[in-house]
Every structure is written in C-alpha cells, then in structure tokens.
C-alpha positions as CSV (number, residue, x, y, z in Angstrom):
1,X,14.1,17.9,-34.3
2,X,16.3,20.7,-33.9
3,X,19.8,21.7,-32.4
4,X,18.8,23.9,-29.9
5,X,19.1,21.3,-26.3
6,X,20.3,21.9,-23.1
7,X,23.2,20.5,-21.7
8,X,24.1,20.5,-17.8
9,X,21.6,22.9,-17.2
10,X,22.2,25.5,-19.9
11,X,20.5,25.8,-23.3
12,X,22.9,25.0,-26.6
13,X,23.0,26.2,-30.3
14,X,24.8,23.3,-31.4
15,X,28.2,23.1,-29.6
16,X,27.8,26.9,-28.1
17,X,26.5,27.7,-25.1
18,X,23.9,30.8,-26.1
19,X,25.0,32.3,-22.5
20,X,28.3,32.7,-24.6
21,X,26.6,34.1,-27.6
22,X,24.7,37.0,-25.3
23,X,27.7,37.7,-24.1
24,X,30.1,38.3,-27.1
25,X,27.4,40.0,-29.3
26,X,24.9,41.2,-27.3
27,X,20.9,40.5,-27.0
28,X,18.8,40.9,-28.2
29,X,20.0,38.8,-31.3
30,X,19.2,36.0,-33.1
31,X,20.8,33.3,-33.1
32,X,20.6,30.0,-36.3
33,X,21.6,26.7,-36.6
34,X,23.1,25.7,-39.3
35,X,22.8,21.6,-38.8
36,X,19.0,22.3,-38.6
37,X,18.9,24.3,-41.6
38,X,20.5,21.7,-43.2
39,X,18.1,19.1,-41.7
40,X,15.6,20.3,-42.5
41,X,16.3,20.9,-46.5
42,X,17.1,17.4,-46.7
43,X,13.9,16.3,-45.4
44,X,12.1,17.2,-48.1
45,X,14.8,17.1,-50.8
46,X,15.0,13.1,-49.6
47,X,11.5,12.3,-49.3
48,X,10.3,13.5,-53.2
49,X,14.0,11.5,-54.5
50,X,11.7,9.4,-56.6
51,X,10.3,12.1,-58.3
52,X,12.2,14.9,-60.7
53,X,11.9,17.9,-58.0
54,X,12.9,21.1,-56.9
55,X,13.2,22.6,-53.4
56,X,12.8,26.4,-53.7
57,X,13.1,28.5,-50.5
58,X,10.7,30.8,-49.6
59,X,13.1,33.7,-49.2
60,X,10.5,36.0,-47.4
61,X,10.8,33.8,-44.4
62,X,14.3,34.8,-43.3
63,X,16.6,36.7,-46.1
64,X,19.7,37.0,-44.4
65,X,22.7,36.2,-47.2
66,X,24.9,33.6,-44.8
67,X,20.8,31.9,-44.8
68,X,20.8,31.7,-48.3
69,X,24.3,30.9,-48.7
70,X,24.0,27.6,-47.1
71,X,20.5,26.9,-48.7
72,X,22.0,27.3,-52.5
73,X,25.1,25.5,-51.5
74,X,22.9,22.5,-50.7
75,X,21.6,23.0,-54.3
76,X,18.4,25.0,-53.5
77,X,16.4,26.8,-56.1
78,X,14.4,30.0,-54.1
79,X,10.8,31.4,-54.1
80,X,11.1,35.5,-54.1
81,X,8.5,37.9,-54.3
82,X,10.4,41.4,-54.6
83,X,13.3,42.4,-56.7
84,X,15.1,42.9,-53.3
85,X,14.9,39.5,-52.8
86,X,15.9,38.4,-55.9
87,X,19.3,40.5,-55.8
88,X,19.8,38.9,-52.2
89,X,19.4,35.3,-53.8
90,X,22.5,36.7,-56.0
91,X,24.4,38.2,-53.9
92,X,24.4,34.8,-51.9
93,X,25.7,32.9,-55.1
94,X,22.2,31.4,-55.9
95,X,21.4,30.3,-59.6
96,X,18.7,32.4,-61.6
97,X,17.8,29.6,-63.3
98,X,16.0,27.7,-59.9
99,X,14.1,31.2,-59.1
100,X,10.5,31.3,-59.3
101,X,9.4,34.5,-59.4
102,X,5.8,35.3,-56.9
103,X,3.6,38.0,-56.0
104,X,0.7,40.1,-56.7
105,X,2.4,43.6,-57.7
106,X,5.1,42.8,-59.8
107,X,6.2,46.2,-61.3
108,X,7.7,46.5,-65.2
109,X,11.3,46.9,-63.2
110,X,11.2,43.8,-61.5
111,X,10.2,42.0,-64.4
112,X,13.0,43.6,-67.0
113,X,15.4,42.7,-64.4
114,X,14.3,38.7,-63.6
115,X,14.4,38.3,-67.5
116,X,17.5,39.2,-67.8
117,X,18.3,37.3,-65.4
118,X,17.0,34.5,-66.4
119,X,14.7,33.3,-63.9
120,X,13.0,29.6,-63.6
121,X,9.7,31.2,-64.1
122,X,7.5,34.4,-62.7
123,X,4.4,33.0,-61.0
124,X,1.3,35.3,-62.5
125,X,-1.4,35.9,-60.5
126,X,-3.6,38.1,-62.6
127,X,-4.6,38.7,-66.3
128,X,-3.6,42.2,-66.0
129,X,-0.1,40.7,-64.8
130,X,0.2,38.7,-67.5
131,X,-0.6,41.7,-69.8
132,X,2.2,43.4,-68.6
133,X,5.0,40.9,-68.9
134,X,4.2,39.9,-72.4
135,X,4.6,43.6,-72.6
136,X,7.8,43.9,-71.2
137,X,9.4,40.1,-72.3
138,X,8.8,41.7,-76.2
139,X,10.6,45.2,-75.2
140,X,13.2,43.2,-74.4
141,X,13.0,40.1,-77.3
142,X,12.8,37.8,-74.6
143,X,10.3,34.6,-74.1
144,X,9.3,34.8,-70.6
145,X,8.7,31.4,-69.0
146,X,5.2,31.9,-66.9
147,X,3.2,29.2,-64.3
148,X,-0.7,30.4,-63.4
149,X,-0.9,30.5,-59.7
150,X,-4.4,29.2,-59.1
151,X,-6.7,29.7,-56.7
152,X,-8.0,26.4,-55.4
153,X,-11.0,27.7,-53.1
154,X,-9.3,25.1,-50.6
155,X,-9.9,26.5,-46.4
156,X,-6.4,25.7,-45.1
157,X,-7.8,25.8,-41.2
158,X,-5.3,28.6,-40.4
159,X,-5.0,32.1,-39.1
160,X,-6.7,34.0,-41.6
161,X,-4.1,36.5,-42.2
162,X,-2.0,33.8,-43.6
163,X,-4.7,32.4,-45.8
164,X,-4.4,32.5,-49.3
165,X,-6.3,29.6,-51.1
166,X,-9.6,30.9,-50.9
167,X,-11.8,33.2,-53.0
168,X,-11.8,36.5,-50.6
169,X,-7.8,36.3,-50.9
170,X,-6.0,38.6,-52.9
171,X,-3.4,35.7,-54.4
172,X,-3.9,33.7,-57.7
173,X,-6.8,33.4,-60.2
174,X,-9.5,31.8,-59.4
175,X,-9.5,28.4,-61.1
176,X,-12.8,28.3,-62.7
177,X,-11.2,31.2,-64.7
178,X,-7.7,29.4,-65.4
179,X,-8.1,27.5,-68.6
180,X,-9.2,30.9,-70.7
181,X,-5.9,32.5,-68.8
182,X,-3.8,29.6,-69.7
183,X,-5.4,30.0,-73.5
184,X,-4.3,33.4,-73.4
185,X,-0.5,33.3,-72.6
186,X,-0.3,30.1,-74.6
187,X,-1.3,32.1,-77.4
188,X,1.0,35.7,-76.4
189,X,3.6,35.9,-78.5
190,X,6.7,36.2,-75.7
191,X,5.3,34.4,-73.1
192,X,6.2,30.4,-72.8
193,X,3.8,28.5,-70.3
194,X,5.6,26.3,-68.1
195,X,4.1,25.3,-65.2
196,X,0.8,25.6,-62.7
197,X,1.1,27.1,-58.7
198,X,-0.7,26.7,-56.0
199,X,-0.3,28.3,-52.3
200,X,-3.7,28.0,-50.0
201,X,-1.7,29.2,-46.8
202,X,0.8,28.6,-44.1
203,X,0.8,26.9,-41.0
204,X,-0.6,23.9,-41.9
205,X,-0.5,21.1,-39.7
206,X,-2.9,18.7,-41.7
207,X,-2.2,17.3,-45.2
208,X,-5.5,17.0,-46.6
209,X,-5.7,20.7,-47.5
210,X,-2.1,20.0,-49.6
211,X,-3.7,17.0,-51.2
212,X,-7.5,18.3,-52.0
213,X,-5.7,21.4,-53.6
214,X,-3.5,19.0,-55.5
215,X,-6.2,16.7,-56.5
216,X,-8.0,19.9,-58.3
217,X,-4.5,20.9,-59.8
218,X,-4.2,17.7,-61.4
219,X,-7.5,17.8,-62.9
220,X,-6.7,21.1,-64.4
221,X,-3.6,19.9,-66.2
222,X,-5.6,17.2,-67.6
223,X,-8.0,19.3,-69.2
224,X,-5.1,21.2,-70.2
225,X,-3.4,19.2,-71.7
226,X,-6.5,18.0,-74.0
227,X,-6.6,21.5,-75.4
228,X,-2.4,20.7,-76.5
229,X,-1.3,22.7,-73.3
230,X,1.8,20.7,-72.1
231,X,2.8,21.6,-68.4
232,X,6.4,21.1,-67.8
233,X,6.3,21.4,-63.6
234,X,3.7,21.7,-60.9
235,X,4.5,23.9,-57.8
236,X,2.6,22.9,-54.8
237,X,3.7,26.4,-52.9
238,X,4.7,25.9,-49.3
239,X,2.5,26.7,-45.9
240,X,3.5,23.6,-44.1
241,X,3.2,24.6,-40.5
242,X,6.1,23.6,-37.5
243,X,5.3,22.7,-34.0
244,X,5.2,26.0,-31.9
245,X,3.2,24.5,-29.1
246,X,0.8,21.4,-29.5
247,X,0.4,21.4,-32.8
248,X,1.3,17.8,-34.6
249,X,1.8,18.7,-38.4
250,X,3.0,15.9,-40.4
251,X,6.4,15.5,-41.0
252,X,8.1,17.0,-44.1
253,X,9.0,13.9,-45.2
254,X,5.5,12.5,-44.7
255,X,3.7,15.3,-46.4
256,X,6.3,15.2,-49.6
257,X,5.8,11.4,-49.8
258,X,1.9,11.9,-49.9
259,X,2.7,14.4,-52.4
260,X,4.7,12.3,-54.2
261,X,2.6,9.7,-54.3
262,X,-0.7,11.2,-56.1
263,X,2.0,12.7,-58.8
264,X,2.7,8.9,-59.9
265,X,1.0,9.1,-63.0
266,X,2.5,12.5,-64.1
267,X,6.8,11.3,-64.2
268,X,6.6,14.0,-66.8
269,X,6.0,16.8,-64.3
270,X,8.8,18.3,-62.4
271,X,7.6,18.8,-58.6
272,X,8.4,22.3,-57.0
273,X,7.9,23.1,-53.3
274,X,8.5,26.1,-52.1
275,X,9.2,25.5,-47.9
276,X,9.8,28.3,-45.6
277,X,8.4,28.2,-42.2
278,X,9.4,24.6,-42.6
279,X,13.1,24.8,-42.8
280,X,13.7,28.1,-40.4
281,X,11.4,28.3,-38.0
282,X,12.9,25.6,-35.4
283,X,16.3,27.0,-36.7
284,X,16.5,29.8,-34.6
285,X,15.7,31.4,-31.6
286,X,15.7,35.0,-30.3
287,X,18.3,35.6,-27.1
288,X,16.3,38.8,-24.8
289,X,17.2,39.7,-21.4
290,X,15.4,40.5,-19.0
291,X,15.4,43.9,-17.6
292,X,13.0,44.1,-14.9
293,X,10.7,41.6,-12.6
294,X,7.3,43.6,-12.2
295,X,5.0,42.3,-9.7
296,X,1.5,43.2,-10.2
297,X,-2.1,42.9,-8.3
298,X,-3.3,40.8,-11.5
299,X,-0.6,39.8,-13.6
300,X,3.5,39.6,-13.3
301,X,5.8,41.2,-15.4
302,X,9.0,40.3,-16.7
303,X,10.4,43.3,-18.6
304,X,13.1,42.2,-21.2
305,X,15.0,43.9,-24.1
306,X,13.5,42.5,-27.0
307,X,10.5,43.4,-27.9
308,X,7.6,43.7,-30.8
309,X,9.2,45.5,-33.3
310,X,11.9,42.4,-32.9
311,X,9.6,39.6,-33.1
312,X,5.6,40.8,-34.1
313,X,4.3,37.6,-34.3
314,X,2.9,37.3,-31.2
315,X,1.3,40.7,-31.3
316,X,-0.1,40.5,-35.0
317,X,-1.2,36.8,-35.2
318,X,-1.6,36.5,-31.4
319,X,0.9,33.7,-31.9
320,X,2.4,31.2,-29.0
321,X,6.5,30.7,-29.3
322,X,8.3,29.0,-26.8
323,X,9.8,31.2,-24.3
324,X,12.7,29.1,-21.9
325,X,15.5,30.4,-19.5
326,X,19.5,29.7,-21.4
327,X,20.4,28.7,-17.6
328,X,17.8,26.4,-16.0
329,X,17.0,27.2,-12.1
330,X,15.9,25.6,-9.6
331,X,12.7,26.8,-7.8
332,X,9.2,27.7,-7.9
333,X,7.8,29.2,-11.1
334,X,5.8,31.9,-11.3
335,X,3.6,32.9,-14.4
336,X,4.7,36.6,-16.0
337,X,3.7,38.1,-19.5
338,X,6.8,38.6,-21.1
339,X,6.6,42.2,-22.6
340,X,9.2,44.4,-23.8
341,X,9.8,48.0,-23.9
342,X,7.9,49.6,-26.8
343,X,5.1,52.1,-25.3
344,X,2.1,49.6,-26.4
345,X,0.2,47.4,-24.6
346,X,0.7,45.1,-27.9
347,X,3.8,44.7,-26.8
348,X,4.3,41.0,-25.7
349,X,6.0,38.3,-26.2
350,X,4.3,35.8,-24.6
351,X,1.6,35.6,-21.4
352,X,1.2,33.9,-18.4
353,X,4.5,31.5,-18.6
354,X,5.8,29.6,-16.1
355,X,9.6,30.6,-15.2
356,X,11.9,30.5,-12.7
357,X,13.8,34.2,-13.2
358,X,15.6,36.9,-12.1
359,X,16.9,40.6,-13.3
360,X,19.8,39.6,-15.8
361,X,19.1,36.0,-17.0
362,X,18.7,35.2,-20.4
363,X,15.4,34.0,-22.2
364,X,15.4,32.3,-25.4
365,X,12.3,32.5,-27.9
366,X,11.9,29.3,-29.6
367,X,11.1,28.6,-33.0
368,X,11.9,32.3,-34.0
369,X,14.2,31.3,-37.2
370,X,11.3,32.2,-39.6
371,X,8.9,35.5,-39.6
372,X,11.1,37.0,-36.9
373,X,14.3,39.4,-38.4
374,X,12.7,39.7,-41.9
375,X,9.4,41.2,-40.3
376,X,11.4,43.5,-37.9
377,X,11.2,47.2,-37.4
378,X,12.7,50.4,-36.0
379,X,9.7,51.4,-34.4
380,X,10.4,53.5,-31.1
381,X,14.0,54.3,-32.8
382,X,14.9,51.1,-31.4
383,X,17.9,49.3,-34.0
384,X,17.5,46.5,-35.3
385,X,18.9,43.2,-33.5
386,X,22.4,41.1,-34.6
387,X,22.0,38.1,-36.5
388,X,24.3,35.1,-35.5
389,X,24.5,31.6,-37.4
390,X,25.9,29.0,-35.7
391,X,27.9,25.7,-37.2
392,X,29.5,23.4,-35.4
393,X,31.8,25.0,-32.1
394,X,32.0,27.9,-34.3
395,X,29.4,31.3,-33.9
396,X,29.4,33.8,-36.8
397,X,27.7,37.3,-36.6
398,X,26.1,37.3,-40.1
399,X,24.5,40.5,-39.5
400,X,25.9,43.4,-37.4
401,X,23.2,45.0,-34.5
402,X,22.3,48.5,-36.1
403,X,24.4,51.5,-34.5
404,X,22.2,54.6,-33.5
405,X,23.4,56.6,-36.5
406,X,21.6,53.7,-38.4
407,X,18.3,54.8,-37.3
408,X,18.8,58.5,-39.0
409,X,20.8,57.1,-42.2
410,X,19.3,58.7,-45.7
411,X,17.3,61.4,-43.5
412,X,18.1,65.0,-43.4
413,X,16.9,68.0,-41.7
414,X,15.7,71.4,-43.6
415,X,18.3,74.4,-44.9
C-alpha cells in the first residue's frame, strides 16, 4: 500500500494533487511520500518486535537528506557503502552508532573516518580488507567492531546484475572460507568481531532464498561459537523485492516474521535488516511530460521530458515501472513506447503501454522512490531533476532542479 491514489479523476501524493506539484516546481521531478515512507519502516520494525532488532536503511537506494531525516527520526540505524554516504547519514542527524559500514573497496580514508566516528560495525568482505583496517584501527588506538559478510552460494532468482549471493559475485567471502577468516580477526589485535552478514541480492519476491541463506548462517555461528567465537548480531542484508508489475513478494511483515521465527533459539543475537527497495520504491514516483505524440508505421511514440539519465532502470535492467496519466481521460487507448529525449535508442521508459494522451499531460512513473535520483546522471548536459517530499497537504522541494551553470561547475577551460 502506498499514498499515491487518484481522486475524482486525478492522481494524489497524499493530500496534493501531483498536477499542482508539476506546476509549482516543474517536471521532471520526483516526487515522495512521506506517510509511505513511514509505512513502510514500521512494517518491518513491528513485525521483528519480539526479537532485539535493528532496521538499517540501505542508503544507496535513495540518499536525499529530508529521506534520511525522517528515517532516523523514526529511530533508524543505516546501511552505507561510501564515505559520501556516511557524511549524508550525519548531515541528516543520524546516529554513528546504528551505521554498518558495507562494500567491497573500502579505502584507509573511509575507514579512519567511520572509526572515529564510531560506527555500529564495517561489514568486511575480503581478507585483504580485513588486513587493512586492523591496520588502520591500530594507527589510530582504536578497536574496530567488524561482521564477515558471507557468501552463502544461495541463487536469489533475480536479475543477475543485482545478484550477489553466489560464488561468481564479487561481494563477501565465500563461506567455506569463513571460519579461518573469523579465526583471524578474532585473533588481530584492534579488531573486535561482532557480528555475521549476509546479502544474496535484491528483488526478491520469494522467501525461501532469505531463509536457506539464514539456515546456513545459523549453522556457521554454531560452529563458531564452539571454537569460543561469540556473535553479538546477525544481519540478514536486505533485497526484498516490491510489486512493480505482477510480482507477489511477501509482505515485509511476513518475510521479518519468518525471519524471526528460525532466530528463536538465538534471543542472544540482535537481528539487523538492512531494507531499501522495500521502504522507497512505492514511495515515489517520477512526474514527466510529454512533449510530443509520434505516430509511427510500427510503433507510437510518446516523447516526454524525462528521460534515462533520470530514471536508468528500465534501460539497464530492462525493468517494467508503472507508467499512468496524473488526469485520467476518457477514450480509446493506444499503445506508445514512452521514450525521452537523450540521442539513444536505450532511451525508454517503458514500451507498448496503453494510454489515453495528449501533447502537455502529465505521466507519472510508479514505484520510482528507490534506484531512480540516486542512479541519475547529466548525460546529454541535461540537469538533474528536483526532488519534492510530500507530508500531509503540505509539498516540500527537498532538492532544488540543477540550473545550467550546474552542469559546468568545478570545470575550466585552458589559459
């Protein structure tokens, strides 16, 4: 369930019109929900409440402060895989201490800097990682808190770009190979083990992949905990997928109960998720207009002002998004590719979809609160699109449309 609904005809955000929206800030723009972030949180938040648990945010799937803002006001810790992320997390006013720290390619900068911090814990996903923090924790005289993120061999059934639990992935150590790892940052002098990770993926939409790579987690901190290796929290990652089209994933609530459920003998283990996808991606939409009707011999066109470098999903992943009119017509639909106006024949944002349009309405792309801003570009020297985040009767621009002297900013010509 989301916030986005139409009333009398014409699609809401809440309690404003998105027709309103276009028109005060522009389009293309996206456009949040507040109540649905919200919503969304609490699902899983509610659902592990018999458990000790932490909800940390995947920041990667939409960064925008006002985003986190309302996340760590809820009491949300944060999954970050950059430095950059990590000073947006505190420049929102989130706490250091609920950050876990991911990543392949952690450099000596970012790692000096999350100490200091204070972070929850850096998720390692190599031995040569785990070289270089116990490296840079004793520069510093610090113990660095570290989790293993292991590499369950688990197929999560997804695109395979955004596959990550299985042996040909770059992510994690494989877990034949974790116990010697886990022996060898028990045993570093500035490193404190913590924890175990796991990530196989996201856009999941069944829950057996969650609970066969939670079944082998378990059976790791068993034997782990024979050899005097006490864990202190398991993090089960995030991936689970939304309904873009006809998928039926379970529930949040569902999938942290199940969860929940197996971790019944282990009260001793705090539970982290780290949700994403789940929380934004039905929190937002993109607003586009369109442009141009362009009738063809094989295929209709409807030409609109948003376009990949806005929203690359479709393009890289070939992925479907809902694409519906803000004022409903009456009349006959016609099918059209929606395509925008960068010079590639990538450029789409959906094909042969059924509307009833004309030059000047207003399309909305559903489901476009996750993956859509934060994977953005300037490509064609086109600026970046405004950010609005709605609560309530009330619409706030949260981040300004880029101005063309944006484009140019930090270049410079030769003397």
């Amino acid at each position: 369930m989301d916030h986005f609904n139409y009333r009398e005809l014409q699609l809401f955000a809440e309690e404003v019109p998105l027709s309103e929206i276009a028109a005060h800030y522009g389009t293309p723009c996206y456009v949040y929900s507040r109540a649905t972030i919200e919503r969304h949180y609490h699902a899983f938040a509610d659902a592990a409440k018999g458990h000790p648990h932490l909800i940390c945010y995947a920041v990667k799937a939409n960064s925008n402060i006002a985003v986190l803002d309302v996340l760590a006001r809820l009491g949300s810790g944060f999954d970050i895989v950059s430095e950059g992320e990590l000073r947006r997390v505190m420049a929102a006013g989130g706490d250091p201490k609920k950050v876990v720290f991911s990543g392949v390619a952690k450099t000596a900068d970012e790692m000096r800097y999350a100490l200091q911090l204070g972070i929850k814990c850096f998720n390692v996903e190599s031995e040569a990682e785990l070289n270089r923090l116990q490296q840079v924790a004793k520069e510093l005289d610090l113990l660095a808190p570290v989790s293993i993120r292991v590499n369950p061999d688990i197929d999560a059934k997804t695109h395979p770009y955004i596959s990550t639990g299985l042996k040909a992935n770059k992510f994690g150590i494989d877990i034949n190979d974790a116990e010697r790892i886990y022996q060898q940052a028990a045993a570093a002098s500035h490193l404190q083990v913590v924890g175990v990770d796991c990530h196989i993926g996201s856009q999941l939409t069944e829950t057996q992949p969650f609970l066969d790579a939670l079944d082998k987690l378990l059976a790791l901190i068993d034997r782990l905990a024979d050899q005097g290796i006490q864990l202190q929290h398991i993090d089960v990652g995030g991936g689970l997928g939304v309904r873009y089209q006809d998928e039926t994933p379970p529930h949040p609530s569902e999938y942290a109960a199940a969860v929940v459920e197996r971790l019944k003998p282990y009260p001793q283990l705090t539970l982290i998720f780290e949700p994403g996808r789940a929380i934004m991606a039905n929190a937002g939409v993109l607003l586009t207009r369109v442009e141009y009707l362009k009738p063809g011999q094989e295929k209709n066109f409807a030409i609109v002002d948003a376009a990949m470098n806005d929203l690359i999903r479709p393009a890289l992943y070939s992925a479907w998004q809902a694409i519906v009119p803000v004022q409903q017509q009456a009349g006959t639909a016609q099918l059209y590719d929606v395509v925008g106006p960068v010079c590639e024949t990538g450029d789409f944002l959906g094909k042969d979809r059924p509307l009833v349009i004309a030059e000047g309405d207003l399309l909305a792309v559903r489901s476009a609160g996750a993956y859509g801003f934060t994977m953005s570009s300037n490509y064609n020297s086109r600026p970046r699109a405004a950010e609005v985040l709605v609560d309530g009767s009330q619409s706030h621009l949260i981040r300004q449309r880029e101005l063309w002297q944006d484009l140019w900013r930090g270049e410079q010509t030769l003397p």
